[in-house]
N, CA, C and O atoms as CSV, one atom per row, in Angstrom:
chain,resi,resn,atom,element,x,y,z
A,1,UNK,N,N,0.844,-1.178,0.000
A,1,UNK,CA,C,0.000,0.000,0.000
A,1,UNK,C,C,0.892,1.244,0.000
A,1,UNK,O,O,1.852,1.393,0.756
A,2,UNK,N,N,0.405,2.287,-1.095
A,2,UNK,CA,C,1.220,3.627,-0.528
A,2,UNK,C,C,0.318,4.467,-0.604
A,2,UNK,O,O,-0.487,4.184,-1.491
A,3,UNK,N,N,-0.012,5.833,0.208
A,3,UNK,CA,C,-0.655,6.495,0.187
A,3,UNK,C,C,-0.285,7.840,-1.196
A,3,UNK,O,O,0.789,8.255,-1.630
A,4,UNK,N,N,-1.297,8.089,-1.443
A,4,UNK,CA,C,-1.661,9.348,-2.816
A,4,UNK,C,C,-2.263,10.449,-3.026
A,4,UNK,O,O,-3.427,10.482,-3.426
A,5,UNK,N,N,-1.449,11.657,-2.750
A,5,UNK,CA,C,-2.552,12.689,-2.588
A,5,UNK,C,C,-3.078,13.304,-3.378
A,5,UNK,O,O,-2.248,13.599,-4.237
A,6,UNK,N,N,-3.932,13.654,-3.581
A,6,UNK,CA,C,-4.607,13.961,-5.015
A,6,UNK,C,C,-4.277,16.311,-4.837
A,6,UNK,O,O,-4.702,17.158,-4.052
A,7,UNK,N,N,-3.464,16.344,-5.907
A,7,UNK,CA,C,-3.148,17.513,-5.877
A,7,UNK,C,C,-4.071,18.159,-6.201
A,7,UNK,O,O,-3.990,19.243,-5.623
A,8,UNK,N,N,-5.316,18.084,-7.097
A,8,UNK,CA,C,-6.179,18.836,-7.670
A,8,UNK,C,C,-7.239,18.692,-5.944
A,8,UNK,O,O,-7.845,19.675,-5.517
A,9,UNK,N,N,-7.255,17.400,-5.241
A,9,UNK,CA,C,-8.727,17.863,-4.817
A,9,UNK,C,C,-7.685,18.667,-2.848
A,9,UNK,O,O,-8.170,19.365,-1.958
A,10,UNK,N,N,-6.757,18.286,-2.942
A,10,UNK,CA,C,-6.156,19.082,-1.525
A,10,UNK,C,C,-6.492,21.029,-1.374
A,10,UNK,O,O,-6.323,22.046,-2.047
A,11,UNK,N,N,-6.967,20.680,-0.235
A,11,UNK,CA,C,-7.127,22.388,0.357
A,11,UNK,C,C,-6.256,22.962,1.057
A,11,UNK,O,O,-6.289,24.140,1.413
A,12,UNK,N,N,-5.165,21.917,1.372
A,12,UNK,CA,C,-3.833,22.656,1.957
A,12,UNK,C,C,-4.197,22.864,3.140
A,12,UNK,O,O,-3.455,23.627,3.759
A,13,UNK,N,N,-5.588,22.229,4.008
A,13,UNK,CA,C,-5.615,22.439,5.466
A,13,UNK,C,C,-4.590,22.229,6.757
A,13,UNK,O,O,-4.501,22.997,7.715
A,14,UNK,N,N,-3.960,21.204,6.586
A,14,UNK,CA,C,-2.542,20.455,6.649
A,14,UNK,C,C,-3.213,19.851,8.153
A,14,UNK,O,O,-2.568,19.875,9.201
A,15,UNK,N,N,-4.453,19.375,8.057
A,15,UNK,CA,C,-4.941,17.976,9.310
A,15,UNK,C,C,-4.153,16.841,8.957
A,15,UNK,O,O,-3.948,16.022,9.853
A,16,UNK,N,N,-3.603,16.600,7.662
A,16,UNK,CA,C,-2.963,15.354,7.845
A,16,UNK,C,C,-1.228,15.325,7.924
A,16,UNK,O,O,-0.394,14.420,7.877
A,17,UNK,N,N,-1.174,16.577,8.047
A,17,UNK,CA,C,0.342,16.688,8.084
A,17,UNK,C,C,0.395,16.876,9.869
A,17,UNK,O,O,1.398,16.480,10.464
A,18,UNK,N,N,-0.514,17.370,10.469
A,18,UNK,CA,C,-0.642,17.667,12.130
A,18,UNK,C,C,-0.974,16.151,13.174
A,18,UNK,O,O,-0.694,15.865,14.338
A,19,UNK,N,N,-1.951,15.188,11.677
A,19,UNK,CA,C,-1.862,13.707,12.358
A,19,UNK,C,C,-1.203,12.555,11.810
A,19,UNK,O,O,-1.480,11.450,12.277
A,20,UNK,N,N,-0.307,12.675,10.814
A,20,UNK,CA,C,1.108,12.007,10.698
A,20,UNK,C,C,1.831,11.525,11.787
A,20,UNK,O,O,2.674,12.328,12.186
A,21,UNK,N,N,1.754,10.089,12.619
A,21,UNK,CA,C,2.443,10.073,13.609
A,21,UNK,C,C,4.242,9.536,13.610
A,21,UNK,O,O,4.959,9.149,14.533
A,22,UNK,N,N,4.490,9.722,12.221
A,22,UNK,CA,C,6.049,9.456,11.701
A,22,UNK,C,C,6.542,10.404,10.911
A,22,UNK,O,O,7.606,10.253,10.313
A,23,UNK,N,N,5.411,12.072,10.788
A,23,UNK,CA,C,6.081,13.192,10.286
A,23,UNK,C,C,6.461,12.817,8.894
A,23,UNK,O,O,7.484,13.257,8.368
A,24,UNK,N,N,5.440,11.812,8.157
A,24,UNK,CA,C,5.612,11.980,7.005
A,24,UNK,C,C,5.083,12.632,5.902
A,24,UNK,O,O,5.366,12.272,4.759
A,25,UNK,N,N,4.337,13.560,6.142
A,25,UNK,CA,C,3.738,14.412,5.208
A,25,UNK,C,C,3.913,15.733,5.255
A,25,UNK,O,O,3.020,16.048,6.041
A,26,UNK,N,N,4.419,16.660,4.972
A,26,UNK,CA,C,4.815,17.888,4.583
A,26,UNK,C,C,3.128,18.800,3.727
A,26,UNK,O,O,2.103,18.236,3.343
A,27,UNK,N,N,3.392,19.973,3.702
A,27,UNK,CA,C,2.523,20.645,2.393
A,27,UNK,C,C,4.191,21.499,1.723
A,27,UNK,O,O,5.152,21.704,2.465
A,28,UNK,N,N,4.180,21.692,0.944
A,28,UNK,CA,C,5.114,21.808,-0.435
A,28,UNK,C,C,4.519,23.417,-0.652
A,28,UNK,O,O,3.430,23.862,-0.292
A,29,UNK,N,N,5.490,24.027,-1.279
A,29,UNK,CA,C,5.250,25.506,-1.781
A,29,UNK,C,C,4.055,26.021,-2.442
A,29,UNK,O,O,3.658,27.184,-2.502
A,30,UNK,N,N,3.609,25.080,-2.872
A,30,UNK,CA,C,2.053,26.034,-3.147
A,30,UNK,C,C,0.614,25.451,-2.182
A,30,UNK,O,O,-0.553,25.388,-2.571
A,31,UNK,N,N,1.160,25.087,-0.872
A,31,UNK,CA,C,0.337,24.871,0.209
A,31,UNK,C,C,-0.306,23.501,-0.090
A,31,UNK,O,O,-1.203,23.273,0.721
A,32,UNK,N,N,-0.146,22.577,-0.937
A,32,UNK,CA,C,-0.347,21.110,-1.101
A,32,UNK,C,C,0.425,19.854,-0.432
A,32,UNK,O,O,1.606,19.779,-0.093
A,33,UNK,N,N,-0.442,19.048,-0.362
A,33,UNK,CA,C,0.742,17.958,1.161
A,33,UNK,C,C,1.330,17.072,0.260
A,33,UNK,O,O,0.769,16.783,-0.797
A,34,UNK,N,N,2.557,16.557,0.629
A,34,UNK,CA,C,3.182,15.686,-0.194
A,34,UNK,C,C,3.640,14.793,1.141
A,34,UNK,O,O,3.803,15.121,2.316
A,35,UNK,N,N,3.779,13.485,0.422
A,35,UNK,CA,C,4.094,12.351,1.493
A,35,UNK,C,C,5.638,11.967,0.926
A,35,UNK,O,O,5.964,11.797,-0.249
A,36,UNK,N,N,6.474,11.884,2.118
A,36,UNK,CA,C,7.728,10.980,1.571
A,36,UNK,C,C,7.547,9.592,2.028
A,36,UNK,O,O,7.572,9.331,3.231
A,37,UNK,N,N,7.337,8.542,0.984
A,37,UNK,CA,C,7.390,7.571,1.024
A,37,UNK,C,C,8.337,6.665,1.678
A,37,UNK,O,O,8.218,5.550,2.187
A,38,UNK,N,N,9.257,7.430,1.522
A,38,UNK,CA,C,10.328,6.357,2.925
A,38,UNK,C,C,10.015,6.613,4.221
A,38,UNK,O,O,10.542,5.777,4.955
A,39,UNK,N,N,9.460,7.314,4.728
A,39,UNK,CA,C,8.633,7.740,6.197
A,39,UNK,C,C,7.486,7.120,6.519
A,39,UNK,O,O,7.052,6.904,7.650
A,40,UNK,N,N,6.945,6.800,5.331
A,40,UNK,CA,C,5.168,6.368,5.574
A,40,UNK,C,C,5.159,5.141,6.173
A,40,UNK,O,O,6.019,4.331,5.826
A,41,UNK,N,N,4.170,4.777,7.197
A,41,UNK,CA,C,4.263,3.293,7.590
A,41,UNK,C,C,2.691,3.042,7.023
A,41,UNK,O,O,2.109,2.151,7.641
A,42,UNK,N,N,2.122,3.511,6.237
A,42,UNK,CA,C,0.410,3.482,5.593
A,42,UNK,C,C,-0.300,2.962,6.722
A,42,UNK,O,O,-0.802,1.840,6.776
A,43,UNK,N,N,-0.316,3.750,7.536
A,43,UNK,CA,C,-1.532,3.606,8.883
A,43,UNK,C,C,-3.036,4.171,8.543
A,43,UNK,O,O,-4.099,3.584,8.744
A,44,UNK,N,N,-2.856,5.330,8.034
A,44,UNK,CA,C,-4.059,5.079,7.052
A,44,UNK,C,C,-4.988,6.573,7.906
A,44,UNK,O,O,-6.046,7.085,7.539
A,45,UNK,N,N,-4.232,6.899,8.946
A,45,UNK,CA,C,-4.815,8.228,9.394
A,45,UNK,C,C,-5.240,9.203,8.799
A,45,UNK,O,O,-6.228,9.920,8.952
A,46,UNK,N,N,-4.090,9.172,7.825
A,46,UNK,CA,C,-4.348,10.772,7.249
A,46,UNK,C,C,-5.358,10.857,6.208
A,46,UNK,O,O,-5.623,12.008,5.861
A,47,UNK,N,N,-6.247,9.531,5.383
A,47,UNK,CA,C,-6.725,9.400,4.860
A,47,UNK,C,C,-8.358,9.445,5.741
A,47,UNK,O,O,-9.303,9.851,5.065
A,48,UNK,N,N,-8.591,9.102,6.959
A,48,UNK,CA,C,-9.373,9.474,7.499
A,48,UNK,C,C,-9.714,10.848,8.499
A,48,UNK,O,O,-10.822,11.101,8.973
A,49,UNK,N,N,-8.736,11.482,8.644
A,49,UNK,CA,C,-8.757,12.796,8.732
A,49,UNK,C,C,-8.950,13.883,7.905
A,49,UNK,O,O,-9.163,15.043,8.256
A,50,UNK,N,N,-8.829,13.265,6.346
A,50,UNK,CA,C,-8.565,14.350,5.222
A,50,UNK,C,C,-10.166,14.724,4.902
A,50,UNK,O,O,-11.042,13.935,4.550
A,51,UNK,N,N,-10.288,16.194,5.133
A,51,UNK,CA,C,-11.958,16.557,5.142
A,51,UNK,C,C,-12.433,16.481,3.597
A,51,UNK,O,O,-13.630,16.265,3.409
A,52,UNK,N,N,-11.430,16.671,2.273
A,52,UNK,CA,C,-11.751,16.958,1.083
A,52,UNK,C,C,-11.100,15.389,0.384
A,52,UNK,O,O,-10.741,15.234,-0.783
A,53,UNK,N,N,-11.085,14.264,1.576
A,53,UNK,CA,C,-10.661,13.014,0.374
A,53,UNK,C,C,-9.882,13.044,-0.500
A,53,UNK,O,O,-9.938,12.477,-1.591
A,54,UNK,N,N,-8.774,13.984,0.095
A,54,UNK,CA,C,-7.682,13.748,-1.007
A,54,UNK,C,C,-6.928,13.267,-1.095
A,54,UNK,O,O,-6.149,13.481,-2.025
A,55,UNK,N,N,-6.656,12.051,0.104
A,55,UNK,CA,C,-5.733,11.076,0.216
A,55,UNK,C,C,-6.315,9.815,0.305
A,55,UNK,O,O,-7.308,9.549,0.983
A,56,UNK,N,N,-5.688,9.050,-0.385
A,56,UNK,CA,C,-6.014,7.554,-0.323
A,56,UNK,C,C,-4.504,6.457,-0.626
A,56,UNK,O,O,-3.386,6.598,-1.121
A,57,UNK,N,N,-5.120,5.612,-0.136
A,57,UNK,CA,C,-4.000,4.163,0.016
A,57,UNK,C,C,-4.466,3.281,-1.509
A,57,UNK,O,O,-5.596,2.900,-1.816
A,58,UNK,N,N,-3.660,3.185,-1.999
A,58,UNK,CA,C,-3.512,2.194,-2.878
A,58,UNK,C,C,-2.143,1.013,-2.905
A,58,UNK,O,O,-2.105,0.133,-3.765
């Protein structure tokens, strides 16, 4: 599984960068979250915190 954030539907709220519990998600210069994949353990939080569904596990 890796998680995927969908750049078009993110609002840049950054709830899933605040419930990352391995600090793997960042938001990037134009206020969009990006995940580093060598950090992620796909717990699957941030995908249920994300208010606009813009993250998902595949």
């Amino acid at each position: 599984m890796v998680v995927v954030i969908s750049r078009d539907l993110c609002v840049g709220c950054g709830l899933c960068v605040d419930t990352c519990p391995v600090e793997a998600i960042s938001l990037d210069d134009e206020n969009i979250a990006v995940v580093d994949a060598e950090l992620c353990v796909d717990c699957g939080k941030c995908v249920e915190e994300c208010p606009s569904e813009a993250i998902s596990l595949d």
